[in-house]
N, CA, C and O atoms as CSV, one atom per row, in Angstrom:
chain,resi,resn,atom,element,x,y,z
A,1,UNK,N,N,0.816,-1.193,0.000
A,1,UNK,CA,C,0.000,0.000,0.000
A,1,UNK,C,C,0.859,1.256,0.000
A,1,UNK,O,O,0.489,2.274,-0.585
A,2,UNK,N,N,2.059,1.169,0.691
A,2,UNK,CA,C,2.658,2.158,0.488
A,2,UNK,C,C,3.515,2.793,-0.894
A,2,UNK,O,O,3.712,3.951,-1.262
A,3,UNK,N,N,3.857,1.659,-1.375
A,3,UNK,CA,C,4.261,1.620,-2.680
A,3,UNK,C,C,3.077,2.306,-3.442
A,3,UNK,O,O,3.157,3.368,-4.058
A,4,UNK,N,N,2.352,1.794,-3.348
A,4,UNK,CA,C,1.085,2.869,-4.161
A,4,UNK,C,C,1.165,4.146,-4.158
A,4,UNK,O,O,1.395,4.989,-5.025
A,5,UNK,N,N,0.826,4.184,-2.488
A,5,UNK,CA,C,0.838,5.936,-2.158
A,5,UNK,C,C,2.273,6.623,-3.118
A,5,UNK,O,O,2.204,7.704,-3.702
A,6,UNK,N,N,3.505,5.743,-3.112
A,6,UNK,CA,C,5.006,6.623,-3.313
A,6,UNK,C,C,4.351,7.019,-4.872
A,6,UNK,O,O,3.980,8.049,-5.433
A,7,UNK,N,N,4.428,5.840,-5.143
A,7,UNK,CA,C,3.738,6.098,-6.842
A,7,UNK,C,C,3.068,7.384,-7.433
A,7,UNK,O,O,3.391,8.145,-8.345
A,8,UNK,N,N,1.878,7.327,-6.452
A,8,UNK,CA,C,0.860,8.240,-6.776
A,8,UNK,C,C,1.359,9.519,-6.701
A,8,UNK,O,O,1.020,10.464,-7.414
A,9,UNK,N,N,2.499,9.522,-5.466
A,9,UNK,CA,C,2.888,10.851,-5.288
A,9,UNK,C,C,3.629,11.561,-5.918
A,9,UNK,O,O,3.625,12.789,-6.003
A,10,UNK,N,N,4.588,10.485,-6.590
A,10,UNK,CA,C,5.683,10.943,-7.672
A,10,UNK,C,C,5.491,11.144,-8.810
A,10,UNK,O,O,6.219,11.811,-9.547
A,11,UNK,N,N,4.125,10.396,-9.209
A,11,UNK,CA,C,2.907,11.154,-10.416
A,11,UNK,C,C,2.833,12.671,-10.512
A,11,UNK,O,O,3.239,13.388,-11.426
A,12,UNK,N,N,2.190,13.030,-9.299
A,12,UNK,CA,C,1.260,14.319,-9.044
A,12,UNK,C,C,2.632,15.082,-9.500
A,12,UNK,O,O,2.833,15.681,-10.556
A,13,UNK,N,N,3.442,14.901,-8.487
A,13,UNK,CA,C,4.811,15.853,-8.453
A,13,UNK,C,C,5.300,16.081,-9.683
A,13,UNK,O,O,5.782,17.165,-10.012
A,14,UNK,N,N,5.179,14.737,-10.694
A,14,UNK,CA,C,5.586,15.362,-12.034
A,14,UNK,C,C,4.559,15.965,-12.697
A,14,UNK,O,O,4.707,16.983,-13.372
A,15,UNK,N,N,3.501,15.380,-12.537
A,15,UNK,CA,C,2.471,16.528,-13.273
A,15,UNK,C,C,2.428,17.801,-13.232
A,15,UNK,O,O,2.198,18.499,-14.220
A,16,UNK,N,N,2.697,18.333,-11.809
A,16,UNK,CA,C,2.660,19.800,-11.256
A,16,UNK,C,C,3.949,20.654,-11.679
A,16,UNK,O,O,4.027,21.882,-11.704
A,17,UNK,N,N,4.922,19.737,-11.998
A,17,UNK,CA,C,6.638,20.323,-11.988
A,17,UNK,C,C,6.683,20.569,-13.532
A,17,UNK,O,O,7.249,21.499,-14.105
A,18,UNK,N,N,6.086,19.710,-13.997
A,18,UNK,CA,C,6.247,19.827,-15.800
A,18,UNK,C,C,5.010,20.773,-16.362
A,18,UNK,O,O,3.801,20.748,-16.134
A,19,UNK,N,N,6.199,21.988,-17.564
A,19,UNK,CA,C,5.083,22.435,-17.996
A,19,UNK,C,C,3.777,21.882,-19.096
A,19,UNK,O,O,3.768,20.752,-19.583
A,20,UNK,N,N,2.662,22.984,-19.364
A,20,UNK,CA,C,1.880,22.111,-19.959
A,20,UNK,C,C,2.252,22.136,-21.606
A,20,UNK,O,O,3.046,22.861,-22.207
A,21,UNK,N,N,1.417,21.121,-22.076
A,21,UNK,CA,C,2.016,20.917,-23.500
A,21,UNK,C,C,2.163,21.787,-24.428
A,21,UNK,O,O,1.203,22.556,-24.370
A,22,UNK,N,N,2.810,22.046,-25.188
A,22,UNK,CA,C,2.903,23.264,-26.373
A,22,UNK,C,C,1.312,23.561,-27.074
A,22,UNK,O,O,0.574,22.586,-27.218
A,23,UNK,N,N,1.026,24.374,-27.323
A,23,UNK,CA,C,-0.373,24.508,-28.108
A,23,UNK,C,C,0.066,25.305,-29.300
A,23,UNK,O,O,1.177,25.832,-29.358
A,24,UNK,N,N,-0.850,25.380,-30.266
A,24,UNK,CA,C,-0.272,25.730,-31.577
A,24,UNK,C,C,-0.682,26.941,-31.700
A,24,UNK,O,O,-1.912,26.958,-31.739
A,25,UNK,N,N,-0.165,28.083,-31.788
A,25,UNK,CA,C,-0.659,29.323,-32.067
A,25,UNK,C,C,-0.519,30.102,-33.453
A,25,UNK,O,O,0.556,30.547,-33.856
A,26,UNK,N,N,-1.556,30.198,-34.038
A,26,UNK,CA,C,-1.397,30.204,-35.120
A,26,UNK,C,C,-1.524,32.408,-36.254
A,26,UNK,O,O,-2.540,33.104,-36.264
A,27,UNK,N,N,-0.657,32.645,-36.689
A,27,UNK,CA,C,-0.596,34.213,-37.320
A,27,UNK,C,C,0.198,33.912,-38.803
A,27,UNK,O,O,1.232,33.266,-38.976
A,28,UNK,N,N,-0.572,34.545,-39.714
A,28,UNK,CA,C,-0.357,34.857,-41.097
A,28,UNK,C,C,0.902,35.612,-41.194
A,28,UNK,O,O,1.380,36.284,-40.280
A,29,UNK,N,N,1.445,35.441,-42.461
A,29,UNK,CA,C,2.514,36.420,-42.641
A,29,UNK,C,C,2.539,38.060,-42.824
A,29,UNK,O,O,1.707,38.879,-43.213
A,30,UNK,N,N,3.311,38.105,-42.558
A,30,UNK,CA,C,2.966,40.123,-42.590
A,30,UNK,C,C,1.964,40.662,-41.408
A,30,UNK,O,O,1.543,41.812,-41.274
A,31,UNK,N,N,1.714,39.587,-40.637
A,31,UNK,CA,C,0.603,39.973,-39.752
A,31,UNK,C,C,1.307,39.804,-38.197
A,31,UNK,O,O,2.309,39.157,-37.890
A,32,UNK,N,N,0.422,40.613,-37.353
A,32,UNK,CA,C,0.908,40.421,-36.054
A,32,UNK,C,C,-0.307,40.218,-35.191
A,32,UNK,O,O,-1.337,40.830,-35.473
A,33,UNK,N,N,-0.265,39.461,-34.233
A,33,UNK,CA,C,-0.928,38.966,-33.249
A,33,UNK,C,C,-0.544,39.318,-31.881
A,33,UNK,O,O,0.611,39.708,-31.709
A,34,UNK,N,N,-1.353,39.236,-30.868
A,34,UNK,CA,C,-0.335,39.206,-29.142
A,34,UNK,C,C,-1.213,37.988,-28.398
A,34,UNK,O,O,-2.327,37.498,-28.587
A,35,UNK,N,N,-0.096,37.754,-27.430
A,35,UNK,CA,C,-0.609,36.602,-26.813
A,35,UNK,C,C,-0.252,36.794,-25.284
A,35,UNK,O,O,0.889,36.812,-24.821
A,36,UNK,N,N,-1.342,36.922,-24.641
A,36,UNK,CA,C,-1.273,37.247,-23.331
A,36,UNK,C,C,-1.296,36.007,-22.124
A,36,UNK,O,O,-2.066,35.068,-21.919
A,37,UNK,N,N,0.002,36.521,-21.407
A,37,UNK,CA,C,0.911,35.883,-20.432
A,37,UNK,C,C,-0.053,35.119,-19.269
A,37,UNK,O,O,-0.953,35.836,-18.834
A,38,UNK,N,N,0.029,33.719,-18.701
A,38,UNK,CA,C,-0.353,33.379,-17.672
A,38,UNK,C,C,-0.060,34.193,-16.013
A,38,UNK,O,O,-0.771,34.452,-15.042
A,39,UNK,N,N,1.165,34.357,-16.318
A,39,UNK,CA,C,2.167,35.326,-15.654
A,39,UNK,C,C,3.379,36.465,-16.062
A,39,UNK,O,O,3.684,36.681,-17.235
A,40,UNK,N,N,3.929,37.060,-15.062
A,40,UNK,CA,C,4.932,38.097,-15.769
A,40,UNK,C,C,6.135,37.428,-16.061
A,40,UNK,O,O,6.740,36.787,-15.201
A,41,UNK,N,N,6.580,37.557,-17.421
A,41,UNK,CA,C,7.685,37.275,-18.533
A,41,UNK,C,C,9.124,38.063,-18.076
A,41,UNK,O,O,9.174,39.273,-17.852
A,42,UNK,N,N,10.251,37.159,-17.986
A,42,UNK,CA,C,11.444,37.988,-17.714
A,42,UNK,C,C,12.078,37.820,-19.202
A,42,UNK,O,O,12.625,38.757,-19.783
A,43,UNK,N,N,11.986,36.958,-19.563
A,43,UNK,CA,C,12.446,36.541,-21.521
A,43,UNK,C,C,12.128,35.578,-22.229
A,43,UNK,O,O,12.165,34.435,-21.772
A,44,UNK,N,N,11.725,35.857,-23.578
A,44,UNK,CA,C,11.270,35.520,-24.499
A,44,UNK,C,C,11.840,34.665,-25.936
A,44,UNK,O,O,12.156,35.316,-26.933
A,45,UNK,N,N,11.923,33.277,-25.919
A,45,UNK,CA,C,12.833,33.403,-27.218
A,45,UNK,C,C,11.685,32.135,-28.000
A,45,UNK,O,O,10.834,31.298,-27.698
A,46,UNK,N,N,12.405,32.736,-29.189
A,46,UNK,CA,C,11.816,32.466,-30.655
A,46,UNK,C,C,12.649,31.195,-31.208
A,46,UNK,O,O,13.876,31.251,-31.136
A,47,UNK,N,N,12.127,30.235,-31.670
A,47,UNK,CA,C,13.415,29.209,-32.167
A,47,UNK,C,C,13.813,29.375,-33.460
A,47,UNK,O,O,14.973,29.558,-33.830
A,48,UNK,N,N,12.828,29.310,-34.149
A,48,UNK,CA,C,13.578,30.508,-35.485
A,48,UNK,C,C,13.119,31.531,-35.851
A,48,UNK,O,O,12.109,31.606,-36.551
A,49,UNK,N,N,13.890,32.657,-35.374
A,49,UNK,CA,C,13.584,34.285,-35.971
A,49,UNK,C,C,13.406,34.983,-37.330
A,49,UNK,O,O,13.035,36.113,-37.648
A,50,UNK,N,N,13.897,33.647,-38.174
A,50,UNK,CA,C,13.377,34.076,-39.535
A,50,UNK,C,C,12.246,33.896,-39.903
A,50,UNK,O,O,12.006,34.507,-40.945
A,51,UNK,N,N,11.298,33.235,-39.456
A,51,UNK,CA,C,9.807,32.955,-39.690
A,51,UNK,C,C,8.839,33.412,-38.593
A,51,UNK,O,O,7.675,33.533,-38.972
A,52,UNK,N,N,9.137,33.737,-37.080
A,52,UNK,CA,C,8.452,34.514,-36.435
A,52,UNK,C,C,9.293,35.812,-35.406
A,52,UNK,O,O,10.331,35.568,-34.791
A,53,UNK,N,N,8.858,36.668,-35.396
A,53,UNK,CA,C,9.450,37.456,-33.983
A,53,UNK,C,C,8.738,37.619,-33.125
A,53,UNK,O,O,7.528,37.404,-33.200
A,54,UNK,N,N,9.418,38.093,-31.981
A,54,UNK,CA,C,8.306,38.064,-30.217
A,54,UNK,C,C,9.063,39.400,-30.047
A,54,UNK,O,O,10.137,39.675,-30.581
A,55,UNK,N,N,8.406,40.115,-29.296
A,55,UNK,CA,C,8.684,40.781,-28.246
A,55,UNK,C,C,7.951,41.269,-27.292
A,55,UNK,O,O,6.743,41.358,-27.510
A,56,UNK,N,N,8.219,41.489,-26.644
A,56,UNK,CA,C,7.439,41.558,-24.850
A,56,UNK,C,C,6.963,42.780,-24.638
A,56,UNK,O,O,7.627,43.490,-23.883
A,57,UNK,N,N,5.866,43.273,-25.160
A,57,UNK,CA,C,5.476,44.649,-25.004
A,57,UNK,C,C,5.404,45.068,-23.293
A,57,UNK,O,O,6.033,46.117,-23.148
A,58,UNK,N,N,4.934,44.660,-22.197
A,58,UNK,CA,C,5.078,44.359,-21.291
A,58,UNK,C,C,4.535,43.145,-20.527
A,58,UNK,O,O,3.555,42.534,-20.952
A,59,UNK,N,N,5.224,42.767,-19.307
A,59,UNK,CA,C,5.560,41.679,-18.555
A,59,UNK,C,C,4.612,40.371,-18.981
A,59,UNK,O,O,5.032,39.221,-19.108
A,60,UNK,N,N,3.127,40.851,-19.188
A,60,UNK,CA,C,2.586,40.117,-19.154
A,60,UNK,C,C,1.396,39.758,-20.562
A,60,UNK,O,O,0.381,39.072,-20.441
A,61,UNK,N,N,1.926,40.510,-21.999
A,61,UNK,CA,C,1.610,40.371,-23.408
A,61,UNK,C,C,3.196,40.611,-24.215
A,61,UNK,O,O,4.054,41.363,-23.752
A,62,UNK,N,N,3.376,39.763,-25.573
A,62,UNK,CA,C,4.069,39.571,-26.482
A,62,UNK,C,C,3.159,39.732,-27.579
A,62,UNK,O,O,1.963,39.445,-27.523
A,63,UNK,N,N,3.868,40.285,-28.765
A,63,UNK,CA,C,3.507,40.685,-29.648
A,63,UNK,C,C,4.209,39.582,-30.651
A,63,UNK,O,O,5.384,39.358,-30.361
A,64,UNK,N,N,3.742,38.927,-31.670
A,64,UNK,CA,C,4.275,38.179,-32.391
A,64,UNK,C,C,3.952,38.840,-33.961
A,64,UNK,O,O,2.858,39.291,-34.300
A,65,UNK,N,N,4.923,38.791,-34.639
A,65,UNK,CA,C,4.813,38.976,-36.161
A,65,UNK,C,C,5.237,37.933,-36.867
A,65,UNK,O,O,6.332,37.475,-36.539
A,66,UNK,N,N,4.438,37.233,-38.102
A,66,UNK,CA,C,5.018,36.427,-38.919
A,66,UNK,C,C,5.605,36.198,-39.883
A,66,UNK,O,O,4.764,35.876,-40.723
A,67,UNK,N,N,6.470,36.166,-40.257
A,67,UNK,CA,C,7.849,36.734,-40.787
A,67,UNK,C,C,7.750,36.131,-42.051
A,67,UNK,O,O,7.851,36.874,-43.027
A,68,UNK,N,N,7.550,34.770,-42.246
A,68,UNK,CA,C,7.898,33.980,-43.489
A,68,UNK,C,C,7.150,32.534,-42.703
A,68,UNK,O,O,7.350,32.046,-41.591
A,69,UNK,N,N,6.155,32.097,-43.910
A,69,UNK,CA,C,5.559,30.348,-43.723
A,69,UNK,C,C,6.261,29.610,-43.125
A,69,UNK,O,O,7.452,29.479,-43.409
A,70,UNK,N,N,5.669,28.965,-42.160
A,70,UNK,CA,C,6.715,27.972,-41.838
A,70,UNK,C,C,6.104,27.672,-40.464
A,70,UNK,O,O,5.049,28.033,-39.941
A,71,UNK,N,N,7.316,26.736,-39.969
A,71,UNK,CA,C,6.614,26.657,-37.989
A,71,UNK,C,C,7.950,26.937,-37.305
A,71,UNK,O,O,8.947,26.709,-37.990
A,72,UNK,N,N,8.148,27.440,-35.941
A,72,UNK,CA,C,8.719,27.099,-35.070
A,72,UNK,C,C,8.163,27.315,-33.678
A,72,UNK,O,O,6.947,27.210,-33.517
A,73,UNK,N,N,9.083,27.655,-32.499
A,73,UNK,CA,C,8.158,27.585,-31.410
A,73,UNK,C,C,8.618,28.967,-30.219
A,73,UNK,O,O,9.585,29.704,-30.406
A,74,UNK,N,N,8.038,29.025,-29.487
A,74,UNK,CA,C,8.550,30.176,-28.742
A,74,UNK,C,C,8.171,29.911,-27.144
A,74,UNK,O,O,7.218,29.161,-26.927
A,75,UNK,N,N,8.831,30.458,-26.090
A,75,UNK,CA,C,9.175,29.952,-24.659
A,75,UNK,C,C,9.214,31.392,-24.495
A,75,UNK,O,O,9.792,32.249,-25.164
A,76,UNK,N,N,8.164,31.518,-23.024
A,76,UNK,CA,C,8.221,32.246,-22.156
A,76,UNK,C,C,9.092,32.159,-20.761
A,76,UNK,O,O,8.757,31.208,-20.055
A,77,UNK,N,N,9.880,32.771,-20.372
A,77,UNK,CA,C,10.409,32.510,-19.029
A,77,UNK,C,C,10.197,33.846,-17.743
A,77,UNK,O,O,10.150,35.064,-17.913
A,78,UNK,N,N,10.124,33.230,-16.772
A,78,UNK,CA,C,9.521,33.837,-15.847
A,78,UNK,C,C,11.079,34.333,-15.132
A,78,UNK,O,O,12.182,33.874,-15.428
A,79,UNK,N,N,10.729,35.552,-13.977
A,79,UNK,CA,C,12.305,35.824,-13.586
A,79,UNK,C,C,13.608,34.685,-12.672
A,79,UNK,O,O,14.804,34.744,-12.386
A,80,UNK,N,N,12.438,33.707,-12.491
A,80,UNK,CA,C,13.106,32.517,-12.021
A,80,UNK,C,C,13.666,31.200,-12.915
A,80,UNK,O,O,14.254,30.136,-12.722
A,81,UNK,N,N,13.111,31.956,-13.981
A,81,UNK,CA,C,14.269,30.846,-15.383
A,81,UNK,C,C,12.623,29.523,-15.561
A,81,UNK,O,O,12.557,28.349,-15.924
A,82,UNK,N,N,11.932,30.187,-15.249
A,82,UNK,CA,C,11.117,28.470,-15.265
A,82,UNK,C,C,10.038,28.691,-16.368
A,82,UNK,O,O,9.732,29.859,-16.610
A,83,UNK,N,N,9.470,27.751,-17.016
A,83,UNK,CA,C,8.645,27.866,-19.004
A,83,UNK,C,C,7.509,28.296,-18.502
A,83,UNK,O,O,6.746,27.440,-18.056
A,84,UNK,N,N,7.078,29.830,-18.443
A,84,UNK,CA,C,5.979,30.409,-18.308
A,84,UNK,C,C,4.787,29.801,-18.952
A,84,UNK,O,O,3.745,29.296,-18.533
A,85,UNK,N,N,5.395,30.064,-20.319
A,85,UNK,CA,C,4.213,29.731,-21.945
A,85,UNK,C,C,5.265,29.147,-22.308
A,85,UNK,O,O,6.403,29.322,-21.872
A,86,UNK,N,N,4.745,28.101,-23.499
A,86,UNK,CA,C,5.320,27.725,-24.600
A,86,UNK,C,C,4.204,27.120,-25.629
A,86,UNK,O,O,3.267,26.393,-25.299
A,87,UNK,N,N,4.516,27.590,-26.979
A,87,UNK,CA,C,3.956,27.044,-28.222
A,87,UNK,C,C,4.221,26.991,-28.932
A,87,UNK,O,O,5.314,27.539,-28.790
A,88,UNK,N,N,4.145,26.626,-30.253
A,88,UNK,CA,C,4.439,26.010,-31.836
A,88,UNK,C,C,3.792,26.992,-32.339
A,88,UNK,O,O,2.588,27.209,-32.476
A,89,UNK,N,N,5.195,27.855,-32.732
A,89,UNK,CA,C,3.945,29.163,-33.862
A,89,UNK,C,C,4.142,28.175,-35.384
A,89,UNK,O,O,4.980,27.434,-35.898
A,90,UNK,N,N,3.089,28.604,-35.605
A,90,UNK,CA,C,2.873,27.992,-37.353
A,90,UNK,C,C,2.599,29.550,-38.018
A,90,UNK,O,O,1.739,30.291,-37.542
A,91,UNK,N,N,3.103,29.780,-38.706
A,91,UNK,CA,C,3.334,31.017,-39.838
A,91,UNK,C,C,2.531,30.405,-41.006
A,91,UNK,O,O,2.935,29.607,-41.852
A,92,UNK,N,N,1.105,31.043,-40.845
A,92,UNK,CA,C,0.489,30.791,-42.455
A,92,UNK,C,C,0.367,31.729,-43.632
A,92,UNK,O,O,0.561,32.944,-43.590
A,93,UNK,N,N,0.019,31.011,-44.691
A,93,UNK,CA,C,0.162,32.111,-45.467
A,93,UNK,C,C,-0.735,33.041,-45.311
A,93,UNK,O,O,-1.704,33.218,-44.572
A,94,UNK,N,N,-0.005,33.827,-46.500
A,94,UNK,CA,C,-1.578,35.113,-46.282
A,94,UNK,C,C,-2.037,35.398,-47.220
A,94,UNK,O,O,-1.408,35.720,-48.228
A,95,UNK,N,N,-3.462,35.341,-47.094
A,95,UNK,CA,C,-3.957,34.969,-48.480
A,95,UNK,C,C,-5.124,35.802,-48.650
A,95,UNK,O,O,-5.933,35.508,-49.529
A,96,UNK,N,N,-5.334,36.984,-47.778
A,96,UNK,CA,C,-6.433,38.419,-47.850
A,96,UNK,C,C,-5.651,39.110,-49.097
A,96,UNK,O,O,-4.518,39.592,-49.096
A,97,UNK,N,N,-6.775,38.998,-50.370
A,97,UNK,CA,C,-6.378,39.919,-51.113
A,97,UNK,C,C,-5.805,39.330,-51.999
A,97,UNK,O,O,-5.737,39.802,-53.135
A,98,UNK,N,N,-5.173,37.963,-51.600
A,98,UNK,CA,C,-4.125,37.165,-52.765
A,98,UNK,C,C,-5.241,36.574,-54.128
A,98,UNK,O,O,-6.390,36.159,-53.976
A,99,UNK,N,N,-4.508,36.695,-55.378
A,99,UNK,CA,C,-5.494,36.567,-56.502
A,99,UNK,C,C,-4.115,35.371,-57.390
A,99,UNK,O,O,-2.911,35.573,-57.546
A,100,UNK,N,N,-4.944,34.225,-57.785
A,100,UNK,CA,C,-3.642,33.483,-58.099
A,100,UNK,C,C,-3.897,32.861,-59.582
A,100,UNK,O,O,-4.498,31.788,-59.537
A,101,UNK,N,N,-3.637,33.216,-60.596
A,101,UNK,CA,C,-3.402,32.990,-62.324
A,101,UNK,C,C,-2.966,31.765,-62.434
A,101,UNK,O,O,-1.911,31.237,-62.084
A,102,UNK,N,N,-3.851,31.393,-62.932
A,102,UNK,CA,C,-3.357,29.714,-63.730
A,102,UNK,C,C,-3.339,29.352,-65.271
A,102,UNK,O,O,-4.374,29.426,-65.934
A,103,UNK,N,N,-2.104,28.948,-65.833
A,103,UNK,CA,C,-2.065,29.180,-67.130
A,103,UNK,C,C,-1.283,27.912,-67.643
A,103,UNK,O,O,-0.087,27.691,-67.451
A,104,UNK,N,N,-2.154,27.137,-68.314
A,104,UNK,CA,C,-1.819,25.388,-68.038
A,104,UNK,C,C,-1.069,24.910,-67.061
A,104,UNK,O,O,-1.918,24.494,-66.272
A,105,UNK,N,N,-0.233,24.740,-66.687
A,105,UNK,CA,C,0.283,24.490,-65.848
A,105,UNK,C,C,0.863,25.398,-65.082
A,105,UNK,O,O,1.312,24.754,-64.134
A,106,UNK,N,N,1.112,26.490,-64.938
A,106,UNK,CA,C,2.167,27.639,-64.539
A,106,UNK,C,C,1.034,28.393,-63.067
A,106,UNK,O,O,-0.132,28.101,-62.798
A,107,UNK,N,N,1.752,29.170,-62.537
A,107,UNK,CA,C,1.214,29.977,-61.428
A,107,UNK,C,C,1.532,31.124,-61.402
A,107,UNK,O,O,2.738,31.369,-61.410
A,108,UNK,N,N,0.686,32.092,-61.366
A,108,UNK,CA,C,1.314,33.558,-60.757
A,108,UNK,C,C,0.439,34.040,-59.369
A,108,UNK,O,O,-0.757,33.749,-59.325
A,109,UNK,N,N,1.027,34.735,-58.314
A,109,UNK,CA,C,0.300,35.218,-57.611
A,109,UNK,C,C,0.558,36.851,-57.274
A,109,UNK,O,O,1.639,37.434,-57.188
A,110,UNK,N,N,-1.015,37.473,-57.088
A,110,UNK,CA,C,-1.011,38.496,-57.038
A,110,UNK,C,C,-1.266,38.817,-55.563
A,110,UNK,O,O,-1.506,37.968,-54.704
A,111,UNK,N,N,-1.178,40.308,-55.340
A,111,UNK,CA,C,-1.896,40.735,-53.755
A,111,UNK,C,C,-2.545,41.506,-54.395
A,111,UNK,O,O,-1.939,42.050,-55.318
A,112,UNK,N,N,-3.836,41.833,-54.216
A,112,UNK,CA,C,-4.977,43.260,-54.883
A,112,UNK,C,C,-5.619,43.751,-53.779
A,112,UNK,O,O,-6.374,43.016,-53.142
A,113,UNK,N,N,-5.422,44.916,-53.453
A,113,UNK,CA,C,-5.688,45.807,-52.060
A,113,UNK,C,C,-5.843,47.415,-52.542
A,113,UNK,O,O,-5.246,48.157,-51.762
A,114,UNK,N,N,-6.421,48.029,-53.503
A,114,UNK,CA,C,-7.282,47.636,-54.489
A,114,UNK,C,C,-6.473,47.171,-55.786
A,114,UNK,O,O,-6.663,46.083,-56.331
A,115,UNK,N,N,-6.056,47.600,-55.979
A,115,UNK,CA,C,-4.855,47.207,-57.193
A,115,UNK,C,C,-4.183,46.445,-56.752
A,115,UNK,O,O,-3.796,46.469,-55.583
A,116,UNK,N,N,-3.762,45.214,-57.962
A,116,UNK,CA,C,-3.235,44.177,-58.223
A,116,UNK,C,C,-1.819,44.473,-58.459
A,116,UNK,O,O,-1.473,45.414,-59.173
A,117,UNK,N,N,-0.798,43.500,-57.735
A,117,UNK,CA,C,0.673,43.858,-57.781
A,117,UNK,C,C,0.864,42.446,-57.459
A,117,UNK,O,O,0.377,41.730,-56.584
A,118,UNK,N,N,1.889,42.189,-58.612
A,118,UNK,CA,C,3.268,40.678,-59.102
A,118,UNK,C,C,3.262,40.564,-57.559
A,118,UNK,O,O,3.194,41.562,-56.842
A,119,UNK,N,N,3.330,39.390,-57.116
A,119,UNK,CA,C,4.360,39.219,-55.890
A,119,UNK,C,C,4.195,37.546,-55.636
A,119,UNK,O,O,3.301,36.723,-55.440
A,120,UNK,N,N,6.055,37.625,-55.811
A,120,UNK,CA,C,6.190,35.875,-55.767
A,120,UNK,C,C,6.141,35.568,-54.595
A,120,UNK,O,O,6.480,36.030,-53.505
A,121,UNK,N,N,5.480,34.383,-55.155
A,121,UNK,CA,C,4.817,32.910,-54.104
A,121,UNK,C,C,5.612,31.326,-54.703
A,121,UNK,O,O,6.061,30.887,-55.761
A,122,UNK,N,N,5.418,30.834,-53.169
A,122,UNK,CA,C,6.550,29.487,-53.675
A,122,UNK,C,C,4.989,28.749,-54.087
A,122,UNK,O,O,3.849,28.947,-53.666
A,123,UNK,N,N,5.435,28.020,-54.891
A,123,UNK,CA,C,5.058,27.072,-56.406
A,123,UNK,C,C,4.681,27.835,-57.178
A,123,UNK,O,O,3.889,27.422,-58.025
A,124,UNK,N,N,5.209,29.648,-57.205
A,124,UNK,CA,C,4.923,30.185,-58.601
A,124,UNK,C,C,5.605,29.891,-59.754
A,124,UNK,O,O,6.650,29.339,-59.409
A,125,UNK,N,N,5.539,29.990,-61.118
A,125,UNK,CA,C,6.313,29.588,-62.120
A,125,UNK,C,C,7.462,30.322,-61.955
A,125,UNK,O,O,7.311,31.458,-61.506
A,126,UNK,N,N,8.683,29.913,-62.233
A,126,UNK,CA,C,9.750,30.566,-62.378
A,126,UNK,C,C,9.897,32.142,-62.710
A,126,UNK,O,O,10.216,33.164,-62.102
A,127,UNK,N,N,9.457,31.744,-64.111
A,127,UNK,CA,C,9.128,33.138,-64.708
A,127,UNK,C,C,8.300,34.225,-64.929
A,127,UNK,O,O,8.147,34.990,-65.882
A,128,UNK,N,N,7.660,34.091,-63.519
A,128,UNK,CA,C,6.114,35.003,-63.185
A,128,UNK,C,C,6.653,35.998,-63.724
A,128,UNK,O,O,6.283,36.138,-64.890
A,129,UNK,N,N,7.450,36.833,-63.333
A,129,UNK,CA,C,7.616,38.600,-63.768
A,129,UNK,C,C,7.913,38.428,-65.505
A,129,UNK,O,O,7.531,39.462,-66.053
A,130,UNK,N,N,8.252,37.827,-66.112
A,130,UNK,CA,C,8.743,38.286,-67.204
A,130,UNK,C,C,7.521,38.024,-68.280
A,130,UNK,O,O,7.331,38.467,-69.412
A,131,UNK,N,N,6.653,36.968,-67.313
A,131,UNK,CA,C,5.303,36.237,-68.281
A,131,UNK,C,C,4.647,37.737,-68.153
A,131,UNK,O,O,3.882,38.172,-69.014
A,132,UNK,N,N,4.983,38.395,-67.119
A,132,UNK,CA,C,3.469,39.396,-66.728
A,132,UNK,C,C,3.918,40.244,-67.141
A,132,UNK,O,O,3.005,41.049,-67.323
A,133,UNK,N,N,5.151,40.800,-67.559
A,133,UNK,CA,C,5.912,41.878,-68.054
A,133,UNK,C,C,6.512,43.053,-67.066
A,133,UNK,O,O,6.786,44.241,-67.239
A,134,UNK,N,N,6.578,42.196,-66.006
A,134,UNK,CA,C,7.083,42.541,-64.711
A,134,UNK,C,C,9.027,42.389,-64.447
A,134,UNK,O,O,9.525,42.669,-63.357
């Protein structure tokens, strides 16, 4: 019986000691989002800064921008070094406004906000600008 109890206890203890699981937070490119703190933030890091940035507007909201498609993840730390937040940013595309040309096989994509402007996208054809006279 006691063996049980040790068990049970060394359960709880890890449950309580470990943080909780990553959740996926999700912001478009060119776009920014904030994500507000369980608690106050001493630092913030990004695992790759080429596809999202953070910064800590204060203690207890971050501001995220999405830089380029893709995923990585980002960790909150509290002034005692311990994982405040953590999640899996996913960088989606952005696709308000996007207008996309299909020409047998080939791709071009546009942004139109009101006017339409070239702007490469991955699986566009190679030669989007020169097809469009761009």
């Amino acid at each position: 019986m006691r063996l049980r109890a040790l068990i049970a206890a060394l359960a709880l203890t890890a449950l309580i000691a470990a943080p909780a699981a990553a959740q996926v937070f999700r912001v478009p490119a060119d776009h920014a989002a904030l994500i507000r703190l369980p608690g106050e933030a001493a630092a913030i890091v990004v695992g790759n800064p080429a596809i999202a940035d953070a910064n800590l507007y204060d203690a207890r909201t971050i501001f995220i921008t999405g830089k380029r498609f893709g995923r990585t993840n980002l960790i909150a730390l509290n002034a005692q070094g311990r994982v405040l937040y953590t999640a899996d940013l996913a960088v989606t595309g952005n696709d308000r406004g996007v207008v996309q040309v299909f020409r047998n096989n080939t791709r071009s994509s546009y942004v139109c906000a009101p006017d339409c402007q070239a702007i490469p996208t991955l699986a566009d054809d190679a030669a989007w600008n020169t097809m469009d006279g761009g």
